[in-house]
Structure formats: structure tokens, C-alpha cells
C-alpha positions in Angstrom: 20.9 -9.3 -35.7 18.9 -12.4 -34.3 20.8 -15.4 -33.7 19.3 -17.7 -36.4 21.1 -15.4 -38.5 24.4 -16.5 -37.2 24.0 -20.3 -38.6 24.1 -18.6 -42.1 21.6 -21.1 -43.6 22.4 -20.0 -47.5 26.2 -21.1 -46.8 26.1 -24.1 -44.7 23.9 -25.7 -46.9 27.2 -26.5 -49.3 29.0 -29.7 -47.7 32.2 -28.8 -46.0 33.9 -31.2 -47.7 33.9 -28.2 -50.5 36.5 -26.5 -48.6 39.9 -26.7 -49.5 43.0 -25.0 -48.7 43.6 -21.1 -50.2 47.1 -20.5 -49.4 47.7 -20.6 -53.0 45.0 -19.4 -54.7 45.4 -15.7 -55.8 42.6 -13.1 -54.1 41.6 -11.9 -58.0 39.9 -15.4 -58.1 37.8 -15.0 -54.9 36.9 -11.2 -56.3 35.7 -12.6 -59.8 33.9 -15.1 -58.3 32.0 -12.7 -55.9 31.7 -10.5 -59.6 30.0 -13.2 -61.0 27.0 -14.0 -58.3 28.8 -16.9 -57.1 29.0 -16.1 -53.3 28.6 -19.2 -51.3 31.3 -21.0 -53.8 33.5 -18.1 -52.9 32.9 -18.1 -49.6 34.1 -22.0 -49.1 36.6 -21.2 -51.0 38.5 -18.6 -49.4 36.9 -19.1 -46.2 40.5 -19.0 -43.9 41.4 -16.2 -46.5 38.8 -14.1 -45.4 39.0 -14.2 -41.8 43.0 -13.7 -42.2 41.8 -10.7 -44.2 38.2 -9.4 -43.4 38.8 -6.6 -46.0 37.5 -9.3 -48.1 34.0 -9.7 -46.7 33.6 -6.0 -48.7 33.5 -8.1 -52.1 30.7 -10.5 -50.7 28.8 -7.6 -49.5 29.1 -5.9 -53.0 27.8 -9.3 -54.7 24.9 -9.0 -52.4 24.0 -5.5 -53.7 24.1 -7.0 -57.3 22.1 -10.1 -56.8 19.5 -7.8 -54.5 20.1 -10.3 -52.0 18.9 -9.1 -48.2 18.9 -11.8 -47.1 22.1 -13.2 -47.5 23.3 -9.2 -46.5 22.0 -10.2 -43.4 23.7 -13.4 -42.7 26.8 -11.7 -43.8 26.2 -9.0 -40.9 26.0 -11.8 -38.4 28.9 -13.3 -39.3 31.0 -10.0 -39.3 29.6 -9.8 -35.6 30.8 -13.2 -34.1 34.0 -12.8 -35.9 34.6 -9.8 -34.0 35.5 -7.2 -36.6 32.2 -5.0 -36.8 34.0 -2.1 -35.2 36.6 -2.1 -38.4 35.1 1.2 -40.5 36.1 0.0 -44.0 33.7 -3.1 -43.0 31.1 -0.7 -41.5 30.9 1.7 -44.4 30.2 -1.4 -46.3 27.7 -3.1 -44.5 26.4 0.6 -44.6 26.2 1.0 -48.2 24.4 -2.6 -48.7 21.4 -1.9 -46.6 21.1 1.6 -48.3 21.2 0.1 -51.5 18.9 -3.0 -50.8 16.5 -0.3 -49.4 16.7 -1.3 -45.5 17.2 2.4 -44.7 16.4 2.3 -41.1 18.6 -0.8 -40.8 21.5 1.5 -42.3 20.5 4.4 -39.8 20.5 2.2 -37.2 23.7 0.8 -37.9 25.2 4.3 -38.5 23.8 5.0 -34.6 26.1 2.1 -33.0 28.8 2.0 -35.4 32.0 2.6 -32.7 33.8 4.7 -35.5 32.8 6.4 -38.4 34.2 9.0 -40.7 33.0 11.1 -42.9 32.9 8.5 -45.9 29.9 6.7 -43.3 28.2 10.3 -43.6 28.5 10.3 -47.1 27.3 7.0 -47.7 23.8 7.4 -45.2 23.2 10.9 -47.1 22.9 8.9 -50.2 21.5 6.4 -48.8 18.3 8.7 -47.6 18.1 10.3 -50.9 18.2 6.7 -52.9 15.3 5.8 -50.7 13.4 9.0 -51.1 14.1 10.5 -47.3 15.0 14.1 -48.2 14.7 15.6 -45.2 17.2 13.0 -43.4 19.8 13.7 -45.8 19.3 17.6 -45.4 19.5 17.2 -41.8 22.3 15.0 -41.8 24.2 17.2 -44.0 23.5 20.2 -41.8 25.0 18.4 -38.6 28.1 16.7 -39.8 31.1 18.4 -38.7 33.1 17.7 -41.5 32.3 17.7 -45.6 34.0 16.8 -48.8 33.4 17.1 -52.4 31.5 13.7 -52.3 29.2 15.0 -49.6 28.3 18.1 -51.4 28.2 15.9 -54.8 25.7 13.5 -53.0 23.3 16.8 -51.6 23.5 19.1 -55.1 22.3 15.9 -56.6 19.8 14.9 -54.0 18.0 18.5 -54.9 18.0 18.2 -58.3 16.7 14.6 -58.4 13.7 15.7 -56.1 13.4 18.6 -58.6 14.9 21.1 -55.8 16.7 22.8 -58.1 16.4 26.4 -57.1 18.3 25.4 -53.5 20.5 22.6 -55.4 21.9 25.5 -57.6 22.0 27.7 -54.1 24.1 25.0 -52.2 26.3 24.9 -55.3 27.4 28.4 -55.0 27.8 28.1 -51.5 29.9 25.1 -52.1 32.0 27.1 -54.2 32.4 29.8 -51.6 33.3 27.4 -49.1 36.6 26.8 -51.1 35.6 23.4 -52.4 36.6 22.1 -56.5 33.1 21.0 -57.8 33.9 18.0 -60.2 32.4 16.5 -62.9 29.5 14.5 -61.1 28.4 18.1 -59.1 29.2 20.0 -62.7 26.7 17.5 -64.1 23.9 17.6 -60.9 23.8 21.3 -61.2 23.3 21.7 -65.1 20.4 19.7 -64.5 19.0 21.8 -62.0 19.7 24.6 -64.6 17.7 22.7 -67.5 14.8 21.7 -64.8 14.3 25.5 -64.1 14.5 26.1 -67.7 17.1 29.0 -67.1 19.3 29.9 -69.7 21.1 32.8 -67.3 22.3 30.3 -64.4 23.3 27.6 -67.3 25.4 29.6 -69.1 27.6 31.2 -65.4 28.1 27.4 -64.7 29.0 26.5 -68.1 31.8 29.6 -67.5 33.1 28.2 -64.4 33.0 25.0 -66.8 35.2 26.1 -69.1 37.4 27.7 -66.2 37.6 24.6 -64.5 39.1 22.5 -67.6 36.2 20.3 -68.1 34.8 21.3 -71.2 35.9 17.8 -72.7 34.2 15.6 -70.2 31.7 13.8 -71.8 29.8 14.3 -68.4 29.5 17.4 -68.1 29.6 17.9 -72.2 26.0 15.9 -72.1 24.7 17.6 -69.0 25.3 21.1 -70.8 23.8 19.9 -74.0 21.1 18.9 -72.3 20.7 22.1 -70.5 20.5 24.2 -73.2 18.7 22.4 -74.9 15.9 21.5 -72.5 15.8 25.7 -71.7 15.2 26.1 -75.5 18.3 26.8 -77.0 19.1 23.8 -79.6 21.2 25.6 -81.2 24.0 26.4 -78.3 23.5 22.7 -77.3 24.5 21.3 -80.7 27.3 23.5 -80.3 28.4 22.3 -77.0 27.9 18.5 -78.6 30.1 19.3 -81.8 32.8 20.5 -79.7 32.8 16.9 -77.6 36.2 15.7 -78.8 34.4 12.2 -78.5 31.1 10.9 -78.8 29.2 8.4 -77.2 25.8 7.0 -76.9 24.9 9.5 -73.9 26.0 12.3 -76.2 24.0 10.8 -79.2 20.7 10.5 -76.9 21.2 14.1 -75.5 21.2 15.2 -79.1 18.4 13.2 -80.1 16.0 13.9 -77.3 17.4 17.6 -77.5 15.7 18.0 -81.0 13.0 16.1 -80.1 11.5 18.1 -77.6 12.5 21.2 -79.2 10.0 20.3 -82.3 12.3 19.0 -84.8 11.3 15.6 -85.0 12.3 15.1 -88.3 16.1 16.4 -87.4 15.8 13.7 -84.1 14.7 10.8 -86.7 17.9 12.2 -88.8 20.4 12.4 -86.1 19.5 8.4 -85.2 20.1 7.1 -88.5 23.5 8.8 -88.4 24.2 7.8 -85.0 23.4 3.6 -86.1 26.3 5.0 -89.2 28.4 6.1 -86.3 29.0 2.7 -85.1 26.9 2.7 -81.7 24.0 0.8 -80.7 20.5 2.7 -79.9 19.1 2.2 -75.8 16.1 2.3 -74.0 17.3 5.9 -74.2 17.5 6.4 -77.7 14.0 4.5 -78.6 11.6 6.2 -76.2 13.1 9.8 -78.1 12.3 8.3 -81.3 9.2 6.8 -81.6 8.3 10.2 -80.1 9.5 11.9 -82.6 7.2 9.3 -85.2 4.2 10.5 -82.8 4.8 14.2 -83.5 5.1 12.9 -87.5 2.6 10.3 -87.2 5.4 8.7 -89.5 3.7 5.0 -89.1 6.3 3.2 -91.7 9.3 4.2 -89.6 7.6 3.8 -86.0 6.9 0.1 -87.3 10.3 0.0 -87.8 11.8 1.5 -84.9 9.6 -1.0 -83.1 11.1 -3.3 -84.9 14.6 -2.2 -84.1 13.4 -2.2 -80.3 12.7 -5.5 -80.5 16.5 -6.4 -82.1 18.0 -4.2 -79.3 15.8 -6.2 -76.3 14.6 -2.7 -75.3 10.9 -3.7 -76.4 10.3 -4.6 -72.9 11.2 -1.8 -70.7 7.9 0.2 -69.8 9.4 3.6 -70.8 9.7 2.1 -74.5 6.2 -0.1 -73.8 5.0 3.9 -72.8 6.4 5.1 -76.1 5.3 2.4 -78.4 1.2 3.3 -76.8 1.4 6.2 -77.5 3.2 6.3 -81.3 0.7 3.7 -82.8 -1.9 5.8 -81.3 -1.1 8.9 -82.4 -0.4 7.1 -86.1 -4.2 6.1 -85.7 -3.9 2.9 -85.1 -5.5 2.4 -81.8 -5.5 -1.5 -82.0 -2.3 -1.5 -82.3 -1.8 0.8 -78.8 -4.0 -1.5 -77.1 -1.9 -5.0 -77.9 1.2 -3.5 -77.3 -0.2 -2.0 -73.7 -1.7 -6.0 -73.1 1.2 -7.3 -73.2 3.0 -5.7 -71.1 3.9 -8.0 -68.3 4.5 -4.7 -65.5 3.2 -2.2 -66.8 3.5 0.8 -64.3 1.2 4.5 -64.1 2.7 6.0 -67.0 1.8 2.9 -69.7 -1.7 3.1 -67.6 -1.6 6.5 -68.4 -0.2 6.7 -72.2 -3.9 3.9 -72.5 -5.8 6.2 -71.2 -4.8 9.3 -73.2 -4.7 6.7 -76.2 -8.5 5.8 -75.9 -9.9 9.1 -75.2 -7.2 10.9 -78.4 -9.7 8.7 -80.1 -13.1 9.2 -78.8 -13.6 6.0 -76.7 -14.1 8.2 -73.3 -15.7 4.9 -71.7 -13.2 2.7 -72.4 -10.8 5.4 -70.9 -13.0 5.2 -68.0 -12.9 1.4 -67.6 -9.1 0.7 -68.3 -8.8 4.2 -64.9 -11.1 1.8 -62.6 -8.9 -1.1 -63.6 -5.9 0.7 -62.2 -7.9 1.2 -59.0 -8.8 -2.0 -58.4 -5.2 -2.7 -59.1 -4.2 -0.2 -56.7 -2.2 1.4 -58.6 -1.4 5.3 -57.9 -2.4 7.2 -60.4 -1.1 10.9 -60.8 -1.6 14.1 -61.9 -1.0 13.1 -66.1 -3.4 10.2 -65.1 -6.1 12.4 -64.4 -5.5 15.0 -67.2 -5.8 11.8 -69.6 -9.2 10.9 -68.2 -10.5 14.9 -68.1 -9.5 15.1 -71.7 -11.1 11.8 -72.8 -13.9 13.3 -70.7 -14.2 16.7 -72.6 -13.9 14.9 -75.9 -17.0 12.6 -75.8 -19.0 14.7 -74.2 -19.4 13.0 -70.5 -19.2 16.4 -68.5 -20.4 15.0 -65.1 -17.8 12.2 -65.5 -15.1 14.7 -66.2 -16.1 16.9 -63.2 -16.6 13.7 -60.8 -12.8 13.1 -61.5 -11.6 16.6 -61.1 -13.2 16.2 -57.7 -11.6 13.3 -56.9 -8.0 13.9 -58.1 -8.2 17.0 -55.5 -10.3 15.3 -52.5 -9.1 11.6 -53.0 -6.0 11.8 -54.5 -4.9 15.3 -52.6 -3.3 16.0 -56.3 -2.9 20.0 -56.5 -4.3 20.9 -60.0 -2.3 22.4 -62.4 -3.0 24.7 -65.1 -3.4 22.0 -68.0 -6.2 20.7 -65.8 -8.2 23.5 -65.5 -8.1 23.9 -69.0 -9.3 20.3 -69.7 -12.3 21.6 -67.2 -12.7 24.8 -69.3 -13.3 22.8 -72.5 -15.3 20.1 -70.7 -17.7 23.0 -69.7 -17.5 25.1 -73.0 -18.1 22.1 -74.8 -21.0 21.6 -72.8 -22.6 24.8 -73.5 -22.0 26.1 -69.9 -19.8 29.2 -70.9 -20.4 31.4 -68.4 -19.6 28.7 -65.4 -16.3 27.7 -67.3 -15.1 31.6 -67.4 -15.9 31.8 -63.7 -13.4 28.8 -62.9 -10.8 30.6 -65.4 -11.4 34.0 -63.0 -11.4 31.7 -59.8 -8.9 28.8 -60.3 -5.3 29.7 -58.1 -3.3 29.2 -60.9 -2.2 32.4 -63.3 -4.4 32.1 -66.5 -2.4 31.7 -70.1 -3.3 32.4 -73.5 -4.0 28.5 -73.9 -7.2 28.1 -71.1 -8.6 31.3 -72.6 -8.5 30.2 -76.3 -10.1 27.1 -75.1 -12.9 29.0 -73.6 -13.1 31.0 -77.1 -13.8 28.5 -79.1 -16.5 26.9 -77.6 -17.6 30.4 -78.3 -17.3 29.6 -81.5 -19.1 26.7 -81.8 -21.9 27.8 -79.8 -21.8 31.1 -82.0 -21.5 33.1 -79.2 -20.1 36.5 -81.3 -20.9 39.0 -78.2 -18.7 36.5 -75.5 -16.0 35.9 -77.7 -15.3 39.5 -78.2 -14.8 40.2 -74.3 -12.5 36.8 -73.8 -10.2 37.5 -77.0 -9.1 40.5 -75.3 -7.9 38.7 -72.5 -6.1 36.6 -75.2 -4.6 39.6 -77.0 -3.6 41.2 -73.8 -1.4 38.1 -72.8 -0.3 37.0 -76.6 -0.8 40.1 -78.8 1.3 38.2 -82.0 -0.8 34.5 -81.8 -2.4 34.4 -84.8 -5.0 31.8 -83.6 -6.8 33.8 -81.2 -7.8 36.3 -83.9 -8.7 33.7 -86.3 -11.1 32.2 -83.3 -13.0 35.9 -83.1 -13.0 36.4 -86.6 -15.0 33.2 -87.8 -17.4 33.5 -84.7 -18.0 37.3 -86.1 -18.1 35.8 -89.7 -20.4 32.7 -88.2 -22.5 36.2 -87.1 -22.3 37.5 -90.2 -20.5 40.4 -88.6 -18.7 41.8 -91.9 -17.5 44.5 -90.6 -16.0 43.2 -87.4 -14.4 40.9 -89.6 -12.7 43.2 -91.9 -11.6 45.3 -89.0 -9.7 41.7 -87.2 -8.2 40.9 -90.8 -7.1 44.7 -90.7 -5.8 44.4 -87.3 -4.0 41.0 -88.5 -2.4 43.2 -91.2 -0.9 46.0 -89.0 0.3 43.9 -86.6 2.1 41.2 -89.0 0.0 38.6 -87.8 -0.3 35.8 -90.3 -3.0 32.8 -89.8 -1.8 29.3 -89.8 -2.4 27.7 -93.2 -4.4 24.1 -92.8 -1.9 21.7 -93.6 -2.9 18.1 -93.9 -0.5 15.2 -94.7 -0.1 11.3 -95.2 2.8 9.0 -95.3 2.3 6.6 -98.9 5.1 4.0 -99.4 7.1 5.3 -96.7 7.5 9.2 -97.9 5.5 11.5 -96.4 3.2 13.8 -99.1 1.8 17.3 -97.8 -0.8 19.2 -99.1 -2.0 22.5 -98.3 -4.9 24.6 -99.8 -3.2 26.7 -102.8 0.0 25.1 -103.2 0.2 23.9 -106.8 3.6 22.2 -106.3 2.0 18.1 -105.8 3.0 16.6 -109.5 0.0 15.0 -108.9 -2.3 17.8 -108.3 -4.2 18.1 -111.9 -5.0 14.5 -111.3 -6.2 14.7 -107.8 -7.9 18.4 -108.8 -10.1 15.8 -111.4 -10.5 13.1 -109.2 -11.9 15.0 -106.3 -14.6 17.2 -109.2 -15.9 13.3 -109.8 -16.0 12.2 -106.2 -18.3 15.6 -105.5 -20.3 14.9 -108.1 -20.9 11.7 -106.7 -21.4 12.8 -103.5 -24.0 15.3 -104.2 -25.8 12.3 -106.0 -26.1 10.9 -102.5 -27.4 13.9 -100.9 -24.2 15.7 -100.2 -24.8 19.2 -100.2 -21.4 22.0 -99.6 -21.9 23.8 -96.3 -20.8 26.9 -97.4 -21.5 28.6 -93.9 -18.0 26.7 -93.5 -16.1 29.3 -95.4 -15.9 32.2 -93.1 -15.4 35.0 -95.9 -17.6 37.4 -97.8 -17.3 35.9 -101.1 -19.9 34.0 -103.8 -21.4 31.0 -103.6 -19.3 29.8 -106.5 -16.2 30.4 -104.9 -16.8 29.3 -101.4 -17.8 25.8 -102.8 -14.4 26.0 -104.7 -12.9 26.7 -101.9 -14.7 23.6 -100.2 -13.2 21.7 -102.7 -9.6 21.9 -101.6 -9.2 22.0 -98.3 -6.0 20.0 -97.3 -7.6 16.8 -95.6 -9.8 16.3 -99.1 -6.7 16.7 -101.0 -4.9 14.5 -99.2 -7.6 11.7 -99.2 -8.1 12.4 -102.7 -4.1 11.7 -103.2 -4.8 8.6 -101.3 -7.5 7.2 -103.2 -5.8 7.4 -106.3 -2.1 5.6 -105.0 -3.1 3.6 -101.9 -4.4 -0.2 -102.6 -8.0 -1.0 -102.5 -9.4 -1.9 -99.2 -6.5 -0.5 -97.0 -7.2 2.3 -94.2 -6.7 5.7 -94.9 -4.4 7.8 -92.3 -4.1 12.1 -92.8 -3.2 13.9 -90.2 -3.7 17.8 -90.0 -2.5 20.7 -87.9 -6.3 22.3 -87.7 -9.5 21.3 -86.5 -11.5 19.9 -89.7 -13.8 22.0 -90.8 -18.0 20.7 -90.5 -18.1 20.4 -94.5 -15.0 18.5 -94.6 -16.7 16.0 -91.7 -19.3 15.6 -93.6 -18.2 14.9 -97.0 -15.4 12.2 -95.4 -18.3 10.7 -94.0 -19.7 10.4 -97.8 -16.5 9.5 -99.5 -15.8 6.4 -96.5 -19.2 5.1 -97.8 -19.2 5.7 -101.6 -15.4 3.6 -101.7 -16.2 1.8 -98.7 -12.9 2.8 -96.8 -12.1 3.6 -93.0 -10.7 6.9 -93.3 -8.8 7.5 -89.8 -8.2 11.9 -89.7 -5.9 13.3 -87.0 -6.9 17.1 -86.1 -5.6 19.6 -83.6 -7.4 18.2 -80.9 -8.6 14.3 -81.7 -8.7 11.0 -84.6 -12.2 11.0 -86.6 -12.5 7.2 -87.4 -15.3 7.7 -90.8 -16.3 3.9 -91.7 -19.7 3.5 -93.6 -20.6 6.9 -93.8 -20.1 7.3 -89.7 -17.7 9.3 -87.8 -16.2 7.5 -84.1 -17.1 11.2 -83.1 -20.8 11.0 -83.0 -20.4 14.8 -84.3 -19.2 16.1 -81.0 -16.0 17.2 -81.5 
């Protein structure tokens, strides 16, 4: 420490006429001020106090670690120096801990290297000091040489692994842990479990939660969460409800474990459930709660109740924490409204790689791949890193309007600039930038090529862009590939059969549906749906349960007549069966995403914007007659498919037709 430390600038600058004698006053008032920020009063204070008892200077040092104050850590440090009691450990460990937590890790290992006496709480507290600042290796090589370990040192490496996504050898070292004759407690119970749900593995989760239950901790809200969360995460929702009903007592960590648990298992409408019983419960939503929510409104595209949440966010003072910023991007884009994405992203304050991200994906889920573009050279000029979900948000903004040479100049880059090791979702983003493209033969050579194993998902990509380039001959080699890895997905047979029906392959047809039949393979119906006054109505081709459906059945016969007025003629090369020409245009008539804008039509109020959503790519007839019915009642009609939002204004799709 240099000597201009030892003035201790920050304290002198009080007059020491501010002193005044402590031999009465009780410690717990020099500890609640040091609690409360106010260091340099307590200091004055109690300043004969604390060199009578230097324990004390522990409760400064812990006030500097909440204030994030280095500099007055440092002044501290001086002072322990001249007063001679540097060599006392408790002191030491402390000093120790600040400058780990304040992120001065070579200060702490230096320290550690000329501290007289240490013991194996100094150990502890530099192993979790290198894995707070991100320097595994120090902490595994620390923990290799010490001579001595407790359970805190094998609590601080177990969760060192996991939290750098080791969790293969954090799982390992537990075990050995175990053999070594130590009690794991709740806080290595807890690491472990979610080393188990990072790895996805059902097996090791369920031996730990046996030596949970052996142990006596099955009650610990601890490790109660961290196994809910692990079975959960390793898709068993079921098992972790369980595990969360069984919780003698609930808390908010338990209610956000459940919530999130449903969540990301699919049941977005059960997470959206559990909430409002959770706000009955008596506790208040978190940062926590909201980013698992508004998720869940994405998956729905349940705009009414993400306006509220957002709302709620707001009430909480959780509306400004990126995560929540992150989730609120990418909920109002995924409701369609993209305007609202991009104010919400511009005004945030600090927003970090993942909101930069969440924009990106945002602009190019709606066709605006230059935009997408713009905002990622932005971020560079902002030297900001991005990362690997950075780059898949720019490939698929890429794919979807069409700029190939764009996509594959960023591929490049995220490998040669970036030195970002591809995954498989990327290659398949480059599989449907070149299929799209026309260039199916290159885009099966990178499938054949790439190091990573190819699923069932980069292969259907490849297959339809057979389809739409009515390649019949192509997509009967690749949806072999698809049937070998996924005999039971519907979707890949429904691909081959409407390129062989595009073909007018009849017979190749009939044999798939036949194929479809023995094996119990049922298509995916097109469902489309819409929220109207805050319920959500659903409408799929067939179902005759609407109350409305006479009306709309009416409604839309008009509308088509109207259309065809204007030119509109039914592509019946759209229906992919062997049937009249009668019944193929009937069967134009109600697809899903017509039914549902029909519904709309007739309830929503003139002049307001038309959301649907739908679980299937829309079909070219349906494109074109939205783009009709947005200009006969002059409406924006905004339509979420499988893959992207169609914005139809004034008879134009946002598309451009490439979709």
C-alpha cells in the first residue's frame, strides 16, 4: 500500500472536533452505523473503540463491500498496516474477502501470498474469490494444493463448476466429496441439483434427491427449489410439482421455480395461472417472476395480459432491470407489435448483449432484416460483445428477407472474428438461408460437412425449401434422412407429401398418407387464434364449436365475393389433395387465419389492427386473399406463422412474398 494511502483522505476530511468519547456507547451502535453506509461517522465515533478492539475494523470493511467502495477498502488497508495488526487472521480473511468482492483479485492473491497466517477459512475465501471473478483455473488449482478442506471449500468448488456450466466434473467432485467422509449441506445439495438440471439428467437428479431425502433435507426450501428446478428443467414437470407441493412452506423462490418450471416446459397458460395464484398467496412477484411471465404471453402472444404484466412490472420497480427490459422486447414483438419492442428497447438506459440481441431477433421475426443489420453495427461501434444468440438473430433475420450474402458474411465473421464455435441452430439458419435461396444442393453439402451431428430440425429445413422450389425428386432422398432420425414427426411426411402433391404425384401421395396411417402418424391441424377483449378465441378448419361460426361462415362467402370482384382469384394448387375444384375452393374458404380474421372483422372496432397468430406457415392463397381483405376494409392485419409476422396494410404484405 503507498503511503498517501495512510493519510486516509475520505476520513480526515471530517473535523476532529467530531470525536467524542465511546466508553459508553454500546458496539451495536457502531455496527448499525457501518450497516447503514455511514462509515466515516462511525469511524470518528468509535475511533479509540476500534483500535482497543480491531475486530471492529471487520464491520467497516463489510460497509465497503456494500457501498462498492475500493477506495476507501484501501485506506482501510493502510490503516490496519500502521496500526500494527495486519498479521491478526480474522482481520486478514477480511481484508481478503473485500478485495475479492470489489473485484481486485490480484490484490486478494497477493495479499493471500504475504499474509503471516492463514487458515483454511483464507483458502476458502481466495477460492471464491477466483470463481466470483471468473478465474477457474486458480480456484481448481488452489483447491488441489491446500492441505486441508471443509465442507465450505468443497461448497465453494461444486458450485464454481456448475456456475461455469462444469457440471459433469461438479457432479464428479460431489461424489468424491462424499467418499471423502464429508456431510454435503444444503448450499452443495443445491449446486449439484443444478449441475443435474444443466445436463438435463433425470438418472443423476433423482440418486441425489435420494441421498436428499437420506440426509433430512427434503424440507429445505433450498434444496426443495433446486430439485424442482431440476426436474423440471430435465423435463419432468410433473415430479417437480410434486417435490414443490410437498414444501411444508412456500416462498417466492419456490413460486418462481414453479412458474418458470411450466414455462419452459410449454404450459404457458398453467405459468400465467400459477402467478395469479401466487399474487392470492400473499407474495410479491420479482425480477424473477416477470421475465417467466411475459414469456409465457410470448409463447400465447396474449397481448391484453403482457400489457398488464408490464404494467405490474412497472408497480414492482422491476421494469428496469435488463432481464425484464429483454423480456418486455421480446413479448410485444412476438404479440406483433414491433413499435412497441423498439420503445421499450430505446429506453433502456444500459441495455447489455442480450436486450441487443432480443432487437435484433425482434426486427428480423418481422421482416426488417436491414434494420437488424443496422441496430448489430450499432453494437459494434458500441463495442459491445456480441455472442453466439447475437449472431443466430442476425442469420435468421438474414434467411427471412432474403439477403444471403449478408447472412453468409456473418456466419464468417462469428467464426473468424468473433472465434464463436457454431452450433447446430446456426447451421440450420445457413441451411434455410441457402434453401431459401435456391442453392439446395450447396445447403445439403454444409448439412453432410458441418462438425456438428445433424437432427431432424436442419433436415426438415432443407426439405422445405424443397418444397417451395418444387423439388419432388430431392425431397424424397432428404425425408428419409428425416424418417430415419424421427420416424413418428408428423411434419416431415406432410413436407414430402405436398411437394409430391405440388408434382401432382398422386400416387406417391396416397402411399405417404398410407404410410401416415400404419404408423399412427397424425398431421398437425392449422390452428390460428386471436385474443378479442381479453379472451383468447381459436379456430381451426372443421371445428364447428365457435357460437359464432354461422355468422362468420356468411361473412367470409361476402368478403370472397368481394374479393373476386377485385381480381381475387382461389389458388387452388394450394390444397394439396385430389379432390374437385368445388371443394378445394371450400376448402380455401376456411382455413383458420381467414376464420379468425373473419371473427375479427365482425367484433373488433373499426380502424383497430388486426393480430392472429398460427401454429403453420400460411398457405400462398391465404397471403393473398389477406392482402385483398387489408385493402377492401382498409385494416393492417398483423399474422404470426411458424416461422415470421406478415404485416398486410393496403393490399401489401411487409414480406415482399419471400417468406
Amino acid at each position: 500500500m503507498g503511503n498517501s494511502c495512510i493519510k486516509f483522505r475520505a476520513f480526515a476530511s471530517l473535523d476532529n472536533s467530531t470525536s467524542r468519547s465511546i466508553s459508553t456507547q454500546p458496539t451495536n451502535e457502531f455496527i448499525s452505523l457501518c450497516s447503514k453506509g455511514h462509515l466515516k461517522k462511525a469511524f470518528y465515533t468509535f475511533k479509540s473503540k476500534l483500535y482497543s478492539d480491531p475486530s471492529l475494523f471487520s464491520h467497516l470493511l463489510k460497509s465497503c463491500i456494500n457501498s462498492h467502495s475500493l477506495a476507501l477498502a484501501k485506506q482501510l488497508h493502510s490503516l490496519i498496516i500502521t496500526s500494527g495488526i495486519s498479521s491478526d487472521k480474522f482481520i486478514s480473511n477480511h481484508l481478503l474477502n473485500t478485495y475479492s468482492k470489489l473485484g481486485e483479485l490480484e490484490t486478494a492473491v497477493s495479499l493471500f501470498g504475504v499474509m503471516p497466517r492463514k487458515n483454511i477459512m483464507s483458502c476458502n475465501i481466495l477460492i471464491g474469490g477466483c470463481i466470483l471473478n471468473g478465474d477457474l483455473d486458480s480456484a481448481r488449482q488452489l483447491f488441489d494444493e491446500i492441505p486441508e478442506r471443509n465442507v465450505a471449500t468443497w461448497n465453494a468448488m461444486v458450485t464454481g463448476l456448475t456456475q461455469f456450466e462444469f457440471n459433469e466434473e461438479g457432479l464428479d467432485l460431489f461424489f468424491r466429496m462424499h467418499l471423502s467422509g464429508f456431510s454435503p449441506d444444503e448450499f452443495t445439495l443445491g449446486s449439484v441439483l443444478r449441475g443435474c438440471a444443466g445436463l438435463k439428467s433425470l438418472n443423476a437428479g433423482r440418486q441425489v434427491h435420494c441421498y436428499v431425502m437420506k440426509s433430512g433435507f427434503e424440507f429445505s426450501m433450498v434444496v426443495g427449489s433446486s430439485l424442482a428446478h431440476m426436474y423440471m428443467k430435465s423435463g419432468s414437470l410433473g415430479e417437480g410439482e410434486i417435490v414443490i407441493k410437498a414444501m411444508p412452506v412456500h416462498n417466492v423462490v419456490a413460486c418462481n421455480t414453479l412458474i418458470a418450471g411450466r414455462a419452459q416446459n410449454g404450459c404457458s397458460e398453467g405459468a400465467l395461472d400459477q402467478y395469479n395464484i401466487m399474487k392470492m398467496a400473499g407474495f410479491r412477484p420479482d425480477k424473477i417472476t416477470f421475465v417467466s411471465v411475459l414469456s409465457s404471453c410470448s409463447e400465447l402472444a396474449t397481448l391484453g395480459q403482457g400489457q398488464q404484466l408490464h404494467a405490474e412490472a412497472v408497480k414492482a420497480g422491476s421494469s428496469s432491470v435488463v432481464a425484464v427490459i429483454s423480456s418486455l422486447i421480446s413479448m410485444y414483438s412476438r404479440c406483433g407489435c414491433l413499435d412497441d419492442a423498439i420503445k421499450a428497447f430505446f429506453e433502456t438506459e444500459d441495455a447489455d448483449v442480450v436486450c441487443w440481441s432480443s432487437m435484433i431477433a425482434a426486427y428480423g421475426f418481422h421482416g426488417r432484416g436491414k434494420e437488424a443489420i443496422e441496430l448489430f453495427n450499432q453494437m459494434e461501434q458500441k463495442e459491445l460483445e456480441a455472442n453466439d444468440i447475437t449472431f443466430l438473430s442476425l442469420l435468421y433475420a438474414c434467411s427471412h428477407c432474403g439477403l444471403k450474402d449478408e447472412g453468409i458474411k456473418f456466419f464468417d465473421m462469428m467464426i473468424d472474428k468473433y472465434q464463436l464455435e457454431p452450433r447446430l441452430q446456426h447451421y440450420t439458419c445457413l441451411v434455410d438461408l441457402l434453401g431459401r435461396a435456391g442453392q439446395l444442393e450447396k445447403a445439403e453439402v454444409i448439412i453432410r460437412s458441418m462438425p456438428v451431428k445433424a437432427d431432424s430440425i436442419v433436415w426438415k429445413t432443407l426439405l422445405s425449401a424443397c418444397k417451395i422450389h418444387k423439388n419432388a425428386d430431392m425431397a424424397k432422398r432428404l425425408a428419409e434422412e428425416v424418417i430415419r432420425l424421427d420416424p413418428l414427426d408428423s411434419a416431415s411426411y406432410v413436407l414430402l407429401s405436398n411437394t409430391q402433391a405440388s408434382a401432382k404425384r398422386w400416387n406417391d401421395v396416397s402411399d405417404l398418407r398410407k404410410a401416415m396411417r400404419d404408423m399412427r402418424v397424425k398431421k398437425e391441424p392449422g390452428i390460428s387464434w386471436l385474443e378479442v377483449k381479453n379472451r383468447v378465441h381459436q379456430f381451426c378448419m372443421g371445428d364447428k364449436s365457435h357460437p359464432q361460426l354461422m355468422e362468420i361462415d356468411g361473412y367470409l362467402k361476402e368478403l370472397t365475393l368481394e374479393m373476386m370482384l377485385r381480381g381475387y382469384v382461389p389458388d387452388t394448387g394450394s390444397v394439396l389433395h385430389d379432390m374437385d375444384l368445388e371443394e378445394k375452393e371450400y376448402n380455401l374458404l376456411h382455413h383458420s387465419e381467414k376464420l379468425a380474421i373473419a371473427f375479427a372483422l365482425l367484433n373488433l372496432p373499426e380502424g383497430m389492427p388486426i393480430r392472429v397468430m398460427k401454429n403453420l406457415r400460411v398457405c400462398s392463397d391465404c397471403h393473398v386473399a389477406i392482402k385483398y381483405i387489408s385493402e377492401i376494409k382498409n385494416r393492417e392485419i398483423i399474422v404470426r406463422d411458424a416461422s415470421r409476422f406478415h404485416h398486410f396494410k393496403n393490399g401489401q404484405c411487409s414480406c415482399g412474398d419471400y417468406w
